[in-house]
C-alpha positions as CSV (number, residue, x, y, z in Angstrom):
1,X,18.6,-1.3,-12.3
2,X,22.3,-1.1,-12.1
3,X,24.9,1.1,-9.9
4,X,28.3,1.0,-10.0
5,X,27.9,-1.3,-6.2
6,X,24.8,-2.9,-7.1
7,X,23.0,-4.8,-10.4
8,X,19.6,-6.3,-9.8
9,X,17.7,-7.7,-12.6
10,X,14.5,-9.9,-12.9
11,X,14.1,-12.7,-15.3
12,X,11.0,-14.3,-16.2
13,X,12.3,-17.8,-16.0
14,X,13.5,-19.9,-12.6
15,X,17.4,-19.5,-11.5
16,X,19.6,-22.1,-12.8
17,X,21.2,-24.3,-9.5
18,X,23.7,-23.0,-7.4
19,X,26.4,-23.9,-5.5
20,X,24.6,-22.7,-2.1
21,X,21.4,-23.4,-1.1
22,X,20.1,-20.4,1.9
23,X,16.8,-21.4,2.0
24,X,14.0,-23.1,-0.1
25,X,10.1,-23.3,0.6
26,X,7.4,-25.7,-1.0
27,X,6.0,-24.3,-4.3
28,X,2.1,-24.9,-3.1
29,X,2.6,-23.7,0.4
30,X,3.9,-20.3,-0.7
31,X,1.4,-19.5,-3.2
32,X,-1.2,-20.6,-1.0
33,X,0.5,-18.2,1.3
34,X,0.4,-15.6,-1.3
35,X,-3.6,-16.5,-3.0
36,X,-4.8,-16.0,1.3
37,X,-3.3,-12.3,1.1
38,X,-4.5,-11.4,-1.9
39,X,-8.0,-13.0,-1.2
40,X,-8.2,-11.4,2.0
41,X,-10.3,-8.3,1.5
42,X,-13.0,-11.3,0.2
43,X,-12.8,-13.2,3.2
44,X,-10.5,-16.1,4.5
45,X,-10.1,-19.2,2.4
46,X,-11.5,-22.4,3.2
47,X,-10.3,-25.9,3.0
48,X,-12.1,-26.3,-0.3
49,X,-10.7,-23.7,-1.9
50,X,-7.7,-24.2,-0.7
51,X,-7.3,-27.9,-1.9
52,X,-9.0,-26.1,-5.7
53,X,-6.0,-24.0,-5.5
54,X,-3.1,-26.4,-4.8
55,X,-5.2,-29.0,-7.6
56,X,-5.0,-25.8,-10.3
57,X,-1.0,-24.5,-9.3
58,X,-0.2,-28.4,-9.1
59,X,-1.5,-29.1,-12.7
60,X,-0.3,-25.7,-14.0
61,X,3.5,-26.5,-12.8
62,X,3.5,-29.9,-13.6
63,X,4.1,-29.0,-17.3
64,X,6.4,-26.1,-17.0
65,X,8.2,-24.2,-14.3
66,X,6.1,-20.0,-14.4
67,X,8.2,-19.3,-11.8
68,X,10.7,-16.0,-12.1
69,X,14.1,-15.0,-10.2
70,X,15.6,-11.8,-9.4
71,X,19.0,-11.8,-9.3
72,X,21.4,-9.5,-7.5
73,X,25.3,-8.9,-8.6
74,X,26.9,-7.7,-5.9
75,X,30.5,-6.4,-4.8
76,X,32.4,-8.8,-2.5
77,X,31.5,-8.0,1.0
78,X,29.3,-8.6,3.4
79,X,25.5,-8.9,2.4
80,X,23.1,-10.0,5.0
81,X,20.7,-12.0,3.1
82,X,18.5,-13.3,5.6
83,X,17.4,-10.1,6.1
84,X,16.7,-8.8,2.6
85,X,15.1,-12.0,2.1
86,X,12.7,-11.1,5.2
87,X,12.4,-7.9,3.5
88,X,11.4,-8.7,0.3
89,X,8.7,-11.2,1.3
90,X,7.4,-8.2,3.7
91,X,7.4,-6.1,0.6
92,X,6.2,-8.2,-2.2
93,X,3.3,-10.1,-0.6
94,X,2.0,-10.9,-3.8
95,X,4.9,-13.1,-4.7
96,X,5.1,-16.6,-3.7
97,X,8.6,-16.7,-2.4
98,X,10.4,-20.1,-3.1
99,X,14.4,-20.4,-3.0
100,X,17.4,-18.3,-1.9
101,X,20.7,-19.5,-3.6
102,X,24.3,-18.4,-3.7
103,X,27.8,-19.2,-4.9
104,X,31.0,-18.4,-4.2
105,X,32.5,-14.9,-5.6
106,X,33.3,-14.9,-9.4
107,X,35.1,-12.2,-11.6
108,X,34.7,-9.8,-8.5
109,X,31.3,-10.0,-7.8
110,X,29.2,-11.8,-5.2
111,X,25.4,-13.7,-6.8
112,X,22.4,-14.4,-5.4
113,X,19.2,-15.2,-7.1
114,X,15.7,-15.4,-5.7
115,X,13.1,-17.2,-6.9
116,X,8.9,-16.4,-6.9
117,X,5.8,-16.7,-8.5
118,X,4.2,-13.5,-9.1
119,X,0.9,-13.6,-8.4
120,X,-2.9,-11.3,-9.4
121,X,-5.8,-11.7,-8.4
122,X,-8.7,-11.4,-11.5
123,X,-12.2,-10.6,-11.8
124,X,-12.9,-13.3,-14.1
125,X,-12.4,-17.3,-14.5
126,X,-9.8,-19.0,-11.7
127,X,-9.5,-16.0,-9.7
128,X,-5.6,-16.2,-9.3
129,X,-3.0,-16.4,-12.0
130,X,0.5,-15.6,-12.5
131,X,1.3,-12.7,-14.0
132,X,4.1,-10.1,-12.9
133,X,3.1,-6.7,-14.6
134,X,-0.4,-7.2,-13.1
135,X,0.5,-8.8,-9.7
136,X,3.0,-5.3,-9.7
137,X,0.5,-2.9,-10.8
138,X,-1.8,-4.3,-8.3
139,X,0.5,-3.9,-5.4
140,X,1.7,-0.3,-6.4
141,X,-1.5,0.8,-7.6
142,X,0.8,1.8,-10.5
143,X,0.6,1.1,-14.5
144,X,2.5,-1.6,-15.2
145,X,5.4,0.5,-16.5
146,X,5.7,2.3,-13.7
147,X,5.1,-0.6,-11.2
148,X,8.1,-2.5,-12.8
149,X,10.1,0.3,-12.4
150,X,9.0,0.8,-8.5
151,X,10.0,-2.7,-8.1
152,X,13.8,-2.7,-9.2
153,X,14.1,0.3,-7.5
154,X,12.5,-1.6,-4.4
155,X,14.8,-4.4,-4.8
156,X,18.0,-2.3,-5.1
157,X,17.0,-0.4,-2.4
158,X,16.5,-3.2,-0.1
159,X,20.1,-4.7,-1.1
160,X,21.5,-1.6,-0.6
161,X,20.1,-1.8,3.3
162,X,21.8,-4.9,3.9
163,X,25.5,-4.5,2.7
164,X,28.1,-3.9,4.9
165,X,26.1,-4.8,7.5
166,X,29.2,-7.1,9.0
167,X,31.9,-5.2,9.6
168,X,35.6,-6.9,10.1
169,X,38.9,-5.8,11.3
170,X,41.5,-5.0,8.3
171,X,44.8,-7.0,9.2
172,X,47.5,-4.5,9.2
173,X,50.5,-5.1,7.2
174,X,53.1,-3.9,9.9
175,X,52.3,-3.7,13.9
176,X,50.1,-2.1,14.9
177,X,49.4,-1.6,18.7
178,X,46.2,-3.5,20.1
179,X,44.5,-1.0,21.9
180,X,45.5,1.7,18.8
181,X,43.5,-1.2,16.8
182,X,40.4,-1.6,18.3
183,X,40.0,2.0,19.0
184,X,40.2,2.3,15.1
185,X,37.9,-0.6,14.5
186,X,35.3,0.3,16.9
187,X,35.5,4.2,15.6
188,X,34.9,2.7,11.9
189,X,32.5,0.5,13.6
190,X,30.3,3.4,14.7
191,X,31.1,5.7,11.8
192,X,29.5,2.9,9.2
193,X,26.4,2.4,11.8
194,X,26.0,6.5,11.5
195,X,26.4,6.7,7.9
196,X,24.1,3.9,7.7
197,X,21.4,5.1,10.3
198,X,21.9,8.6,8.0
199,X,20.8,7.2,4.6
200,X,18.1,5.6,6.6
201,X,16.5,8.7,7.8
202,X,16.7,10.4,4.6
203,X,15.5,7.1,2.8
204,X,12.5,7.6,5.8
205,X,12.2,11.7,4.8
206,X,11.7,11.2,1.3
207,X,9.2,8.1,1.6
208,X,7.1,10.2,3.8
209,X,6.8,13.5,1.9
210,X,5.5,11.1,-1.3
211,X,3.3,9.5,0.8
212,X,2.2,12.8,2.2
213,X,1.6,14.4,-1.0
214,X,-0.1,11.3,-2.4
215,X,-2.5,11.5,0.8
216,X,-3.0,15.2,-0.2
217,X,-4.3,14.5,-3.3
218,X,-6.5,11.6,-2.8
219,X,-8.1,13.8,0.2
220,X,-8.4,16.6,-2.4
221,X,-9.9,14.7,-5.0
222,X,-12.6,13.1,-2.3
223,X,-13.6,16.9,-2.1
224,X,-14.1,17.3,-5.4
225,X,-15.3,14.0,-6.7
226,X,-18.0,15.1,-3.4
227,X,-18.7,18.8,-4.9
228,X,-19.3,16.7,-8.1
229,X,-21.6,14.1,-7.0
230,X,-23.8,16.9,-5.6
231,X,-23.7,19.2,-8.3
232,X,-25.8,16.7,-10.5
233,X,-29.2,16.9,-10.9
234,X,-31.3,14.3,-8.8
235,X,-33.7,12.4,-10.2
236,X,-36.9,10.8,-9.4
237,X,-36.3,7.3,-10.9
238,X,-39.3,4.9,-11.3
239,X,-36.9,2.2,-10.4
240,X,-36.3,2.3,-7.3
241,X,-37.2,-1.1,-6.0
242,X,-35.2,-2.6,-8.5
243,X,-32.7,-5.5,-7.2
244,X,-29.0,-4.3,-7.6
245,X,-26.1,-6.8,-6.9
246,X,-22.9,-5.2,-6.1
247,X,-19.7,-6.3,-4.7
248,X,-19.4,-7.0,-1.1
249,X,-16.4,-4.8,-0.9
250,X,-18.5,-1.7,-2.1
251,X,-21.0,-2.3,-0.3
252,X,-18.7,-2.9,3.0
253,X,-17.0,0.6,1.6
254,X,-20.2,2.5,1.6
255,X,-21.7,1.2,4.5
256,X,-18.7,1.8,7.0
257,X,-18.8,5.7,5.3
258,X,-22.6,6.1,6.0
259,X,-22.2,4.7,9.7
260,X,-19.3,7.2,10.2
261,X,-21.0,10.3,8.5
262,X,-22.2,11.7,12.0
263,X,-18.2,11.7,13.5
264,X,-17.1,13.1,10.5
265,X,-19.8,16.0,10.9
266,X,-19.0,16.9,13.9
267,X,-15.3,16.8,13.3
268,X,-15.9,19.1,10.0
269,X,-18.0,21.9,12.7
270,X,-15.3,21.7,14.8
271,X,-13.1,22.7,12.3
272,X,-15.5,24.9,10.4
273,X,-15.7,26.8,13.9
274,X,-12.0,26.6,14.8
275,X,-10.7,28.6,11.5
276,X,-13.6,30.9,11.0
277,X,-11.5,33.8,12.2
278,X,-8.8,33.1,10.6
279,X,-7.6,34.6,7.2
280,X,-8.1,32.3,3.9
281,X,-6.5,33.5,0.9
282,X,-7.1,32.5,-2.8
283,X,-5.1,29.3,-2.4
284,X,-6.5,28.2,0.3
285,X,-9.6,26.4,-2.0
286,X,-11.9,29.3,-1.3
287,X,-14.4,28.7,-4.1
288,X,-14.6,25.0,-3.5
289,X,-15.2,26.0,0.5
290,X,-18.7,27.9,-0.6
291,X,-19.8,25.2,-2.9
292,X,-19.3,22.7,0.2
293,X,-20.8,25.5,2.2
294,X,-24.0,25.6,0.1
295,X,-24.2,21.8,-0.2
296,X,-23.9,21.9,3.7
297,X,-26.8,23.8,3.8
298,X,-29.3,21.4,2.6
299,X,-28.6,18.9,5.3
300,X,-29.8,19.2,8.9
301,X,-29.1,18.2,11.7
302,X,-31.9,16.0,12.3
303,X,-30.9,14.3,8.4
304,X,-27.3,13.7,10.2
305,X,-28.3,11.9,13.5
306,X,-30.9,9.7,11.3
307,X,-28.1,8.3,9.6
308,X,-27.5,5.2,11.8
309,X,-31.0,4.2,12.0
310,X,-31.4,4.4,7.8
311,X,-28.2,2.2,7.9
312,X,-29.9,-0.8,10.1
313,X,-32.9,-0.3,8.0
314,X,-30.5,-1.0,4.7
315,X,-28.5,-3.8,6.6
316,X,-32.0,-5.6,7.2
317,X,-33.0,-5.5,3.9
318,X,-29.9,-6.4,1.8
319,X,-28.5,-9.8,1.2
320,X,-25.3,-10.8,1.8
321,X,-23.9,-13.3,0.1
322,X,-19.9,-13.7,1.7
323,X,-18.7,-17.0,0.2
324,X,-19.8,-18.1,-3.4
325,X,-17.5,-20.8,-4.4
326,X,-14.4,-18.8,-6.5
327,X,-17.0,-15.7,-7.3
328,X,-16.3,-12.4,-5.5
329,X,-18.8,-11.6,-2.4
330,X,-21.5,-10.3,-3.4
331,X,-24.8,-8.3,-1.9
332,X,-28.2,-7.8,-3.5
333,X,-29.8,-5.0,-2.8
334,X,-32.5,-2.3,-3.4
335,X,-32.0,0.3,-6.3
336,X,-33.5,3.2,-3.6
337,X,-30.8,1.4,-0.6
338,X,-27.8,1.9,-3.0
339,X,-28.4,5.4,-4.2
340,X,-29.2,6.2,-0.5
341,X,-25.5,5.0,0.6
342,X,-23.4,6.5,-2.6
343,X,-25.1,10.0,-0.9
344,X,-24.2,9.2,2.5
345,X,-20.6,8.2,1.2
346,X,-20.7,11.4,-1.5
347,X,-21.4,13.4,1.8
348,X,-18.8,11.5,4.2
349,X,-16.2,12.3,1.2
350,X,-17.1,16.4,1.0
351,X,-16.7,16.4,4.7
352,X,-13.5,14.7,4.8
353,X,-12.0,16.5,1.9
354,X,-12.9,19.7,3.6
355,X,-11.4,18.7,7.0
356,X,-8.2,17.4,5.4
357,X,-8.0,21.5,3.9
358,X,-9.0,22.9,7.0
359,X,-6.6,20.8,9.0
360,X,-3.8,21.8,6.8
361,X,-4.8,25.7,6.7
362,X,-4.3,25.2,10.9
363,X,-1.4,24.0,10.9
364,X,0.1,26.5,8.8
365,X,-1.3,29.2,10.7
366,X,0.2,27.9,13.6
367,X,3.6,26.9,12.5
368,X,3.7,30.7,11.0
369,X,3.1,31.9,14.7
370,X,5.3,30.5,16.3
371,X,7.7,31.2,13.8
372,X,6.8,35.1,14.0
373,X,6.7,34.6,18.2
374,X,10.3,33.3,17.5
375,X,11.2,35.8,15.2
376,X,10.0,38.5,17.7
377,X,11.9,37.1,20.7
């Protein structure tokens, strides 16, 4: 990515030496660092896996150097790299952050190159490997087009945080008087720290609506993927007992739904009660409301508050297996126990997804009051 201020590009290959050294961290420590954040949702990592992954990294750099560099030109000026470098191990915790280098200004631009390893986390074989389109994809939840360009755009917007973060006087070329001086130096002082507090904000603004909108639709489709689970026809299976193993992560993810069904019940009545005399218009998801209605029907109360007590029942039974040597957690469990929680977690989603709607409806109707009390005043 490339402005007319700012050029960052990221190579596949380590940076060449540098005059200037800014700060350097062992290879094995940092992607140890890196391989305990992404193995995190798993579990912590012990001292024996630890020692497997410095043996595998170890052998796998010993014959050639996988790590990459993004470099940054830069106009002369001041850049504060300590904290972009903070910033971009904040942001890009998959990457085992390794060197920070520098050298003096050449042909009117300023360099600095950073060095990593990116790393993913697979399903299959030595759970961690380098790789930067699917260590990216993985931390964007992006395709790996898309994720690569989120990145550069990442990394330019980081740089462009940190320039001109020092400002210095400009020496006058007559006489000037002292006090005229520093009242113009402290004005363009607190004119940069405006402009820069500014494009922060609206940096802020625009971050937030795309995360709001993303929220939007993930809590939309829970209500529908919920309306669809429910729609199917269920069956009777003759396989009930049978022995399922499933990740401990789903598992964990269904179970924590299920225990938290009854909350979001009576949050959804609340709601449910709060907007019943209100107005809801086409757009307002009114066909999708009376499918959840109808599906709301077939529970009762009673179904609702035995929900904790079928969860202990499930907990008793399953078995948890947390730490399998380099094999994802798993849990084995009954056929009849799995279907029972993708229900409860089908049920939790409807209810959610209908809340989320309903909270949004309220809000707008409220907004538009006060607006129209305003309007009226």
């Amino acid at each position: 990515m490339k402005t007319k201020q700012t050029q960052v590009t990221l190579y596949p290959t380590p940076a060449p030496k540098m005059a200037s050294s800014l700060s350097e961290t062992d290879l094995l420590a940092a992607i140890e660092k890196a391989c305990e954040y992404l193995y995190a949702p798993e579990g912590s990592l012990d001292g024996h896996q630890r020692e497997k992954i410095r043996t595998h990294f170890q052998q796998l750099f010993q014959w050639m150097d996988g790590s990459y560099h993004v470099e940054l030109l830069l106009e002369p000026g001041a850049f504060d790299w300590q904290a972009f470098w903070q910033a971009i191990r904040q942001f890009f915790p998959q990457f085992a952050w390794l060197k920070a280098q520098t050298e003096e200004t050449k042909y009117g631009r300023q360099v600095y190159r950073f060095d990593f390893v990116p790393l993913t986390l697979r399903k299959e074989g030595f759970p961690f490997a380098v790789h930067l389109e699917e260590s990216l994809s993985q931390q964007f939840a992006l395709i790996p087009e898309e994720a690569l360009k989120r990145a550069e755009q990442l990394f330019h917007e980081l740089a462009a945080q940190q320039m001109g973060k020092e400002i210095k006087k400009t020496v006058a070329t007559v006489p000037v008087d002292p006090v005229e001086e520093a009242v113009v130096s402290i004005d363009r002082v607190q004119k940069e720290e405006e402009n820069l507090e500014s494009q922060s904000k609206a940096r802020l603004r625009a971050v937030n609506q795309k995360l709001e909108l993303v929220i939007e639709k993930l809590e939309l489709s829970m209500l529908y993927s919920g309306i669809q689970y429910f729609k199917q026809e269920q069956k009777e299976e003759s396989n009930w007992d049978k022995r399922l193993k499933i990740s401990l992560r789903e598992y964990t993810y269904l179970l924590q739904k299920a225990r938290f069904l009854e909350q979001m019940w009576h949050l959804n009545g609340e709601l449910v009660n709060k907007t019943e005399k209100m107005t809801v218009t086409a757009n307002q998801l009114v066909y999708e409301r009376d499918q959840v209605k109808q599906i709301k029907a077939n529970f009762s109360t009673r179904d609702i508050h035995f929900v904790l007590y079928e969860c202990q029942v499930i907990e008793s039974r399953a078995q948890v297996h947390a730490r399998p040597w380099f094999r994802k957690p798993y849990v084995k469990l009954m056929k009849m126990d799995y279907d029972n929680l993708l229900g409860k977690a089908a049920y939790f989603d409807l209810l959610q997804g209908e809340s989320s709607v309903l909270e949004k409806f309220v809000r707008e109707h409220q907004d538009a009051s006060v607006k129209d009390a305003e309007e009226a005043g």
